[in-house]
C-alpha positions in Angstrom: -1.2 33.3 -178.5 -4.1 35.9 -179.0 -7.6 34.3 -180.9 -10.6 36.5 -181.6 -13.6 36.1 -182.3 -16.2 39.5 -183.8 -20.1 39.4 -183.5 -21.7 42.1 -185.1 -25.2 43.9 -185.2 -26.8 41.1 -182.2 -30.2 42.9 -181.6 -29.9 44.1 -178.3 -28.8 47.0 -176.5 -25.2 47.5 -175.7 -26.1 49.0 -172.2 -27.6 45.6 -171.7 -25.0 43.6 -172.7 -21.9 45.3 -170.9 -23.9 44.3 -167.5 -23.1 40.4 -168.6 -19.7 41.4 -170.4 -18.2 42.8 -167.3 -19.1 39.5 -165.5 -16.7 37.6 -167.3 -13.9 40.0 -168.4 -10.6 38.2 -167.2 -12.2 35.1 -166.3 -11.2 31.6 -167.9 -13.2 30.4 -170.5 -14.5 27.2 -168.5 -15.0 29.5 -166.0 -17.1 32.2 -167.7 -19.3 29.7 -169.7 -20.2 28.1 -166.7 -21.4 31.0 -165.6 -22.8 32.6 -168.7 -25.0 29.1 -168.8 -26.3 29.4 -165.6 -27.2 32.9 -165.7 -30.9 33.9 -166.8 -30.3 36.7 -169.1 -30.8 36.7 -172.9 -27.0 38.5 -173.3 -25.9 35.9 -171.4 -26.4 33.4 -174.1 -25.4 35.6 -177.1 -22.1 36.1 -175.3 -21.5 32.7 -174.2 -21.5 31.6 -177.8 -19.3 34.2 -179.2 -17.0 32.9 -176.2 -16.7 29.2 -177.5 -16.0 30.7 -180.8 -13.3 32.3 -179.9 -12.1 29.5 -178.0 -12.4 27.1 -181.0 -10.4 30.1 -182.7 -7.8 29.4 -180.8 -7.7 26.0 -181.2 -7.4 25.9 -184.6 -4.8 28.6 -184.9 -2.7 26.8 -182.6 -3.1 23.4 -184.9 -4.8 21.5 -181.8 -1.6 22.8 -179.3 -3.5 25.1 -177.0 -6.9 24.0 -174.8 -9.6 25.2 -173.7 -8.8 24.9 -170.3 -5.5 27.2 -170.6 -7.4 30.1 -172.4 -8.3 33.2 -170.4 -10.7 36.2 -171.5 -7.8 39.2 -172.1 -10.6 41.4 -173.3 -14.7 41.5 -174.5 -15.8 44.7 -175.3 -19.2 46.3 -176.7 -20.0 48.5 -179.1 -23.3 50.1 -180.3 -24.4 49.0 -183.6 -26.4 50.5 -185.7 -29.8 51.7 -184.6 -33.6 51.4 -186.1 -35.8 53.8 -186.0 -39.7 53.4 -186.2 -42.8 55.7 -184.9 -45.2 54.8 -182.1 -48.3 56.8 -183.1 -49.7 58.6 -179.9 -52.4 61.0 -178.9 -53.8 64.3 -180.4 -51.5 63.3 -184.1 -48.0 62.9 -182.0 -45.7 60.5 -182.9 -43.0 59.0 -180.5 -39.5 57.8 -182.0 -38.8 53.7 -181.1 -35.1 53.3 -181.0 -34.0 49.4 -181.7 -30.5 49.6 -180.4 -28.2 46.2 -182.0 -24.5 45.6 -180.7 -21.0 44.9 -181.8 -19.6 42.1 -179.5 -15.5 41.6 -179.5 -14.1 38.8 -177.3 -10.2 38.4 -177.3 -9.0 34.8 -175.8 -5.3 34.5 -174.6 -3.5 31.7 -173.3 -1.2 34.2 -171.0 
């Protein structure tokens, strides 16, 4: 049984987040919130949480059947979200573009 859990537009940038994401890809849940918990990194908590949704997804799809401890990460991917643009005024009438990049977080739990 498959449970999934979508986190859109988190402000931060996806190149940043995939670092984290490919940490825990395939791990077991305990395994990879353990890990996200310990680790010092601001992804690390945004992903962490979207992981215990998805496992408490699949607890409540499966009526109470399926734990925690049987679940497995079968994928987490990121996307780019959308991106805001603002102006850094600069020297002699320039202007510099400031990109705020946000992400698309998608976590897929599986008991398989």
């Amino acid at each position: 049984m498959q449970a999934r859990a979508f986190v859109r537009g988190l402000p931060m940038s996806p190149r940043k987040m995939r670092v984290v994401a490919n940490l825990v890809r395939g791990k077991r849940v305990e395994d990879a919130v353990g890990m996200l918990e310990l680790m010092p990194k601001k992804a690390a908590a945004l992903i962490a949480k979207a992981v215990r949704s998805a496992a408490a997804n699949a607890e409540d799809q499966s009526g109470g059947d399926v734990g925690v401890e049987a679940l497995k990460i079968a994928t987490i991917t990121v996307d780019g979200g959308p991106i805001q643009k603002r102006w850094m005024p600069r020297s002699m009438g320039r202007a510099n573009r400031i990109q705020h990049r946000t992400s698309h977080l998608t976590i897929v739990v599986s008991d398989e």
